[in-house]
C-alpha positions as CSV (number, residue, x, y, z in Angstrom):
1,X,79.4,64.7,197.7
2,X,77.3,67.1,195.9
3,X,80.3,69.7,195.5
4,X,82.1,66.6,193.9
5,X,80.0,65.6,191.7
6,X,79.9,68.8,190.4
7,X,83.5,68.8,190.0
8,X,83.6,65.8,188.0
9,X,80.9,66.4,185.6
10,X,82.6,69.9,184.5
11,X,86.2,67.9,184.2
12,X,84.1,65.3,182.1
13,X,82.6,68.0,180.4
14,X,85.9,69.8,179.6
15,X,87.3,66.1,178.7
16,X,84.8,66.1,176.2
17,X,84.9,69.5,174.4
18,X,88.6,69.0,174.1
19,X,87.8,65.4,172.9
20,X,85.2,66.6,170.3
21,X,87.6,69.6,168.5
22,X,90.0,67.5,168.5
23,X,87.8,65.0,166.6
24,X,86.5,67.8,164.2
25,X,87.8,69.8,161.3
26,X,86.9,71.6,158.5
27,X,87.6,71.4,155.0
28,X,86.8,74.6,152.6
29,X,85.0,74.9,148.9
30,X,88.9,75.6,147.7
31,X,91.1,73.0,149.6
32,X,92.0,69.9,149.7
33,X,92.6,68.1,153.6
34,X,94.9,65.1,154.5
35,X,94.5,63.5,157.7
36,X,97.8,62.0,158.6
37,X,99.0,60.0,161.6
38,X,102.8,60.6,162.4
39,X,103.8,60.8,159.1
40,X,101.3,58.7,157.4
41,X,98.6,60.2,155.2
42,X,95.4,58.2,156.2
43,X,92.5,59.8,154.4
44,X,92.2,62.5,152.1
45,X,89.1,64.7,151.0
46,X,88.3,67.4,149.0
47,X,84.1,67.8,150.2
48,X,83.8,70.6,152.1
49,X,81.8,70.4,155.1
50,X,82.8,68.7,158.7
51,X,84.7,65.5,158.8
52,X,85.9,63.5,161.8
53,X,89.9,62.5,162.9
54,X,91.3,60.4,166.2
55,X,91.8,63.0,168.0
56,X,95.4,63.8,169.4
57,X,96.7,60.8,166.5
58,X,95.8,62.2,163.5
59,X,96.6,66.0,162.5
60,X,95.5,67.6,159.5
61,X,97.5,68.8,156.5
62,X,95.4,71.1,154.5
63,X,96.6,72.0,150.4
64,X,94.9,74.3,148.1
65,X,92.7,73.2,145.1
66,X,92.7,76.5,143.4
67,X,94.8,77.4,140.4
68,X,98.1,78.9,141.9
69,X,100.3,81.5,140.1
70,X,104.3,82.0,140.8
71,X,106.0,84.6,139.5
72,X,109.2,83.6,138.8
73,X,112.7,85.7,139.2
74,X,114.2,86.6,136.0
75,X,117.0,84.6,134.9
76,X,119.3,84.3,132.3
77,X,119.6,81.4,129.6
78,X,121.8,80.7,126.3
79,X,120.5,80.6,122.8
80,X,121.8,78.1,120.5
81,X,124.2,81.1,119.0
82,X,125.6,81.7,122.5
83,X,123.6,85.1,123.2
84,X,122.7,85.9,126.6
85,X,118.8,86.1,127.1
86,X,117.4,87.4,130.3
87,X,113.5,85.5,130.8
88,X,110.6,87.3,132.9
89,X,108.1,84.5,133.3
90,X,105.4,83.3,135.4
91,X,103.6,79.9,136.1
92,X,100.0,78.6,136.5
93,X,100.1,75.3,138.4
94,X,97.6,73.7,141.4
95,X,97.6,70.4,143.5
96,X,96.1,66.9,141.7
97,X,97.6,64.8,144.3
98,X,97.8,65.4,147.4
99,X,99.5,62.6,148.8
100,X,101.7,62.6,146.4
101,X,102.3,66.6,146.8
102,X,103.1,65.7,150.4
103,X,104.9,62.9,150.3
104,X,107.5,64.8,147.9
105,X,107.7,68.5,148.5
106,X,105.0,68.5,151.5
107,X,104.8,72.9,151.8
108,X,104.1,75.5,149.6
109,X,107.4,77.1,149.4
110,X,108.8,73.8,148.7
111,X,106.5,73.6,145.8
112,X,107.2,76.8,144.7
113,X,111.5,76.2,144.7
114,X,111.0,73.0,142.9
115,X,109.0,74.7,140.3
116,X,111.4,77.8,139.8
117,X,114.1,75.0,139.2
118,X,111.9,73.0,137.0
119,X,111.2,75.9,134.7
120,X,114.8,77.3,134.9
121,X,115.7,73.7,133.2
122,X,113.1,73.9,130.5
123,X,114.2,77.2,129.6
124,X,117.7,76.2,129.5
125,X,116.9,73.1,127.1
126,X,114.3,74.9,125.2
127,X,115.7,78.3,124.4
128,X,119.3,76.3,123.8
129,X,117.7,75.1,120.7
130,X,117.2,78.5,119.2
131,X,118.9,81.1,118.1
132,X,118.3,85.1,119.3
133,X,116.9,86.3,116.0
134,X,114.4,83.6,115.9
135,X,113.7,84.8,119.3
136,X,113.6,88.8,118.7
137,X,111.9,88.6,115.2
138,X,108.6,90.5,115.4
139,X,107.5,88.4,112.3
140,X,107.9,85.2,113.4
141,X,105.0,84.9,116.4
142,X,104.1,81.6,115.4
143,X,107.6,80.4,116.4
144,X,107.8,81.8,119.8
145,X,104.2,80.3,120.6
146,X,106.1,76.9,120.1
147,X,108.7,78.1,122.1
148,X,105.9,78.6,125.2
149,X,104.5,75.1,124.5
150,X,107.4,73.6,124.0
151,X,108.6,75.3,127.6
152,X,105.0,74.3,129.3
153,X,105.5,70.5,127.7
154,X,108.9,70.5,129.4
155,X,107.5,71.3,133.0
156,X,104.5,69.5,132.9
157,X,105.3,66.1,132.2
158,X,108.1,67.2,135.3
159,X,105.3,68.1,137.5
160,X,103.1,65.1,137.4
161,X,105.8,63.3,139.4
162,X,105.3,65.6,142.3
163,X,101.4,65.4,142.4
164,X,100.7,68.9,140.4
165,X,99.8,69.5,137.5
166,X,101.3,72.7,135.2
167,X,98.0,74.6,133.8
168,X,100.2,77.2,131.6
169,X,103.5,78.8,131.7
170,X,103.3,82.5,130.4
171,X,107.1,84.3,129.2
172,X,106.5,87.9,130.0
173,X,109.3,89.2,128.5
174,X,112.6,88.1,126.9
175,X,115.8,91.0,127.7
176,X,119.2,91.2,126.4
177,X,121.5,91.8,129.0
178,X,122.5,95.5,128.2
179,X,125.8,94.9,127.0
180,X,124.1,92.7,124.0
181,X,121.2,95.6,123.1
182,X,123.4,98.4,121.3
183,X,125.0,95.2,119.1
184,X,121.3,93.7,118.6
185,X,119.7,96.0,117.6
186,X,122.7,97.7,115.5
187,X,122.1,94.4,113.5
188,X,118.3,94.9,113.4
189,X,118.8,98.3,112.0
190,X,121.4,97.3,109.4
191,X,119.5,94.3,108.2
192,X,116.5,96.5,108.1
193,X,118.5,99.3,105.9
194,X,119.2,96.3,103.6
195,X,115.5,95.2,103.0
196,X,114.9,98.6,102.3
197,X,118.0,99.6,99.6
198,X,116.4,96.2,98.1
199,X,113.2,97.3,97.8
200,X,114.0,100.7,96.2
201,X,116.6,98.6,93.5
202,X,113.6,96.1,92.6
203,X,111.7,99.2,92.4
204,X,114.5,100.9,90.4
205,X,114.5,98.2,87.7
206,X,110.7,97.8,87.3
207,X,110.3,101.8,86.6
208,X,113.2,101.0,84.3
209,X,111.3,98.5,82.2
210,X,108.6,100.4,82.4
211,X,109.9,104.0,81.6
212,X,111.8,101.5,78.0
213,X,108.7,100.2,77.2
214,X,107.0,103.5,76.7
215,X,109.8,104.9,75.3
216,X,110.2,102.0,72.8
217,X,105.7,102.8,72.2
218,X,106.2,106.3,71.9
219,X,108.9,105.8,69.5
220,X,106.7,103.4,67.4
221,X,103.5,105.9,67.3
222,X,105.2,108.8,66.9
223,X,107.6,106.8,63.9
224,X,104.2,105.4,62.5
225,X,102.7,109.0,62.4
226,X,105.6,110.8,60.5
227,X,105.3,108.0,58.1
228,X,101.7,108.6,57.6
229,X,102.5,112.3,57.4
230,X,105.0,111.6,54.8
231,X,102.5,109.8,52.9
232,X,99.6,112.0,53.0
233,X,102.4,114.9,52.0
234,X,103.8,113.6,49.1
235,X,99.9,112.8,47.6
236,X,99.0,116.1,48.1
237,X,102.2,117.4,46.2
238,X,101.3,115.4,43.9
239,X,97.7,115.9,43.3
240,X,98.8,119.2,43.4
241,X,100.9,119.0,40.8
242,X,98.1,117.2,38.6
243,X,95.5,119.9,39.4
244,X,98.3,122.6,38.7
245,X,99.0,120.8,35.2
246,X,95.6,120.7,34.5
247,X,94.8,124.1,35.6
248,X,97.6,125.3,33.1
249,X,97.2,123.2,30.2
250,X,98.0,125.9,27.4
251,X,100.5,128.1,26.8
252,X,98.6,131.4,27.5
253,X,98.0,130.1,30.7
254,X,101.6,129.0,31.8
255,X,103.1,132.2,30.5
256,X,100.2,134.0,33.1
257,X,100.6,131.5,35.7
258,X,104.7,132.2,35.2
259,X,104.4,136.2,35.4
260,X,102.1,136.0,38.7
261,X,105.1,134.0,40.1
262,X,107.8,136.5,38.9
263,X,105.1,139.1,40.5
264,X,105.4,137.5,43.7
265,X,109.1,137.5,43.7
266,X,109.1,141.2,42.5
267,X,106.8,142.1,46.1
268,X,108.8,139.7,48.2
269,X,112.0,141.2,47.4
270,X,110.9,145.2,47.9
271,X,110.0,144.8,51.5
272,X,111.4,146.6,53.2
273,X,112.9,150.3,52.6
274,X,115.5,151.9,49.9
275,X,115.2,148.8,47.7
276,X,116.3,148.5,44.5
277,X,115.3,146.2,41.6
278,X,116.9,145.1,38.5
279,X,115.4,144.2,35.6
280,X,116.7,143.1,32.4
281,X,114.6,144.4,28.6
282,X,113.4,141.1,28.0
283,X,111.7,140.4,31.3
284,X,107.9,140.2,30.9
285,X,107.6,142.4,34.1
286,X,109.7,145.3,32.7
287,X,108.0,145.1,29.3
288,X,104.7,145.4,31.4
289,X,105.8,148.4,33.4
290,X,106.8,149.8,30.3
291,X,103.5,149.1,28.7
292,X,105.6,147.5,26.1
């Protein structure tokens, strides 16, 4: 009897350690738990600590609560001018609802395939509505930002229906498929030769108007200067003249001031060597060196 007893209590004992873990689980800081029953969710919790289920009923379903990030395979979309675009992104997304979650997609990788077609779509619809340059255009950053909201918009209000919630989606990188680079960025280079020839004819015509203008000021100045010149010339002559006249008011002195000049054209013309001069009787010059 004794040896029976002992029996029982260790099969009630086991009974009851397989009783109690079945009753038990655990829910971590980062998780969210569902305690369903066939395929029923009965209870969900997101406190972490113990918690209590029928045991061999109810099984648990745990989710995550942390932000989640899928990397998404590279596909390729249209633009609205029928170039091929090759899009490297990823997604931000975690769990809101987790009956929901489980009740429609249920597993991670489930999650994850309905997102990657979720996001393929908003591409598609989003990057359909504009064209590559728009796309490619280094100065126009503003406009692909709207782009990425407009693409996170898209999959969001998607999402909610599946019990998650889209935190951000992030475009790595845009591609052209390789056999659209060489004729991209041919164009890039030709428009860029064209802003440039611009900018050196703008720059032609403004050192033109410039280069007339000080023309037409130099002209003007150096015009207004002769004409001073001119001026100041013609007053001297003729103070010169007035002087000269007064200087030489009687005939003694305009027959001396006449053979000084004939002096200086006698010296002027014997420079020089094997000179001769001419003079005729009458000349006051002659009469002088003939002490006439």
């Amino acid at each position: 009897m004794k040896k029976r007893n002992l029996v029982l209590m260790a099969v009630i004992t086991f009974l009851v350690v397989i009783l109690l873990s079945s009753s038990i689980y655990v829910v971590a800081e980062n998780e969210y738990a569902s305690t369903v029953r066939f395929t029923k969710i009965m209870s969900t919790t997101d406190k972490a600590g113990i918690h209590f289920k029928v045991p061999f009923l109810d099984s648990v379903k745990v989710f995550p609560k942390a932000i989640m990030l899928y990397d998404i395979k590279p596909s390729e979309v249209l633009t609205s001018d029928k170039q091929n675009m090759t899009v490297d992104s990823y997604i931000l997304w975690r769990v809101t609802d987790p009956k929901l979650y489980f009740q429609t997609l249920g597993s991670l990788p489930i999650a994850e395939q309905r997102l990657d077609a979720l996001t393929y779509n908003a591409l598609k619809n989003v990057m359909g509505t504009v064209n590559l340059l728009e796309i490619i255009n280094e100065e126009q950053g503003s406009g692909r930002e709207k782009i990425y909201d407009d693409i996170t918009t898209n999959i969001r209000n998607l999402a909610v229906n599946y019990g998650i919630e889209v935190v951000d989606v992030k475009i790595k990188r845009f591609d052209l498929p390789e056999a659209n680079e060489q004729a991209v960025y041919g164009r890039m280079i030709s428009e860029r030769h064209q802003i440039a020839e611009k900018y050196l004819a703008d720059g032609e015509y403004e050192s033109s108007i410039i280069r007339n203008d000080v023309d037409k000021q130099v002209n003007i100045i150096v015009s207004n200067a002769e004409a001073n010149a001119a001026v100041l010339v013609a007053e001297g002559e003729q103070e010169y003249m007035k002087r000269l006249a007064q200087a030489y008011n009687t005939m003694d002195k305009q027959e001396f001031y006449e053979f000084v000049l004939a002096l200086d054209a006698l010296k002027a013309s014997l420079e020089g060597s094997n000179k001769t001069v001419i003079l005729g009787k009458d000349s006051p010059i002659a009469r002088a060196l003939m002490n006439e």
